[in-house]
N, C-alpha and C positions, 0 to 999 in steps of 0.2 A: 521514547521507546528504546527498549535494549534487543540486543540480539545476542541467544543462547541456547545453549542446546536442551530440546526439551529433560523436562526432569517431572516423571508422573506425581512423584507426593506433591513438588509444587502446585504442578495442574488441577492434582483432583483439590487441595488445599483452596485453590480459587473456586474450583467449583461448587465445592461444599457452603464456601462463604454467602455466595452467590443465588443460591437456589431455591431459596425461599422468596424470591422478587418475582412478580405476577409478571409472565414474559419472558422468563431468566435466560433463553438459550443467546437471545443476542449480547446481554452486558456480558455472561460468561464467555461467546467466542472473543468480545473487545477485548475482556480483562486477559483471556489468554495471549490474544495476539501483542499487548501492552504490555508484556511480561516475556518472552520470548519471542516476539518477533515475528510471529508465525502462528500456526493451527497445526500440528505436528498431525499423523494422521492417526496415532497412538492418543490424542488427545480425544476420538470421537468416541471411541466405545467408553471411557469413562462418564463424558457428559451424557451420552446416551442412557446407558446406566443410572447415574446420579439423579436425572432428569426424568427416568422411565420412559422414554423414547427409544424409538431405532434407532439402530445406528444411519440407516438412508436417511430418515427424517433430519437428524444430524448433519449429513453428505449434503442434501439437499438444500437447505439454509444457506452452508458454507459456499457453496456452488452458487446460488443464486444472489448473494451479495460480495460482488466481483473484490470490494476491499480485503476479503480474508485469505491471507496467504499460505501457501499450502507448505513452504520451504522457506527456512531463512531468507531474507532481502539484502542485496549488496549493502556496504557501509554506505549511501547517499540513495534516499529514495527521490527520485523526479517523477512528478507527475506533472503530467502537460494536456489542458483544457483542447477537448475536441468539440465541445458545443458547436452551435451553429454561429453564436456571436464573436467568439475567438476566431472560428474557421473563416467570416467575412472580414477579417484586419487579418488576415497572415498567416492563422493558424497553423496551415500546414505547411507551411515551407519551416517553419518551426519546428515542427511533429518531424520532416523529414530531418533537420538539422540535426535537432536531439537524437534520432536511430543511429546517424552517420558518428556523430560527436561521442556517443556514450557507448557508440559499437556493440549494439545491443537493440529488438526490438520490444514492442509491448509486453505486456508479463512475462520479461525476462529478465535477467539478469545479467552485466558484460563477463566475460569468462576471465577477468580479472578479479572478482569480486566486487568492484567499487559500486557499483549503478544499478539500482533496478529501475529500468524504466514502466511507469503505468498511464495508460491515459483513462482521464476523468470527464465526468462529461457535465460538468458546471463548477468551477470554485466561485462564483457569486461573487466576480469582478468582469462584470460585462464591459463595462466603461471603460477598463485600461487594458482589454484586449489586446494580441493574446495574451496567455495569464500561465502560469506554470506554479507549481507548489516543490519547495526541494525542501528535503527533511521539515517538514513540517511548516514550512517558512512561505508565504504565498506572495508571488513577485506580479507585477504588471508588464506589458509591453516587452512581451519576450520575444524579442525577433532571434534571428540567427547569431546576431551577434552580441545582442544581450544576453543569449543561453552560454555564450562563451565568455563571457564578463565571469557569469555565475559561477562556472563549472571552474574557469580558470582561477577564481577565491577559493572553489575547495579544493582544488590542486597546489594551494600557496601560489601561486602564481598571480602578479597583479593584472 
């Protein structure tokens, strides 16, 4: 995933490519967000558009599948499993570690830049609960101090 500032010819460029696939608004919100990082909100009236849809209809979608981001995401996204299988090994004293650690709560972002923290609610590692996803990368057995193992490798720090 790259992060950059929207640019509409790209946009509508995806979307145009896009819009003949039976379903298109969801691969077009990925491809957008796969390409800038985000769903800019200059990004809806053109899908809307493209698509012959509203713009709510648009809003709506975006809204209801919590993955699409409305703003840029820090340089490191961490997502940390809230299931019920994570939350019985540990879960939350993890969930609380990561707020403390990343100084930032759920769909936000730290006011450093670095971290958007998201919480997810299954990465489909029940078994090495709890479970965390950082930049795309999905770990097992995230306690408090394994979230600091992690975080302290993207800081360089061993």
């Amino acid at each position: 995933m790259s992060v950059r500032d929207w640019d509409a010819e790209t946009g509508r460029g995806i979307v145009r490519a896009l819009k003949h696939l039976e379903g298109a608004l969801l691969p077009i919100l990925h491809a957008i967000q796969d390409e800038f990082g985000y769903v800019d909100e200059a990004a809806v009236p053109i899908i809307a558009d493209e698509l012959s849809l509203s713009r709510a209809e648009v809003h709506g979608v975006m809204s209801f599948y919590h993955d699409f981001r409305k703003h840029a995401p820090g340089q490191h996204i961490v997502k940390i499993c809230r299931a019920e299988a994570c939350q019985s090994v540990g879960g939350r004293d993890s969930e609380a570690h990561a707020k403390d650690r990343l100084n930032t709560d759920f769909h936000e972002t730290s006011a450093d830049g670095r971290y958007t923290l998201e919480p997810v609610y299954c990465l489909g590692n029940c078994a090495c609960g709890p479970s965390a996803m950082i930049d795309g990368k999905l770990y097992g057995r995230v306690t408090p101090r394994r979230l600091n193992q992690l975080v302290d490798a993207l800081e360089g720090r061993r």
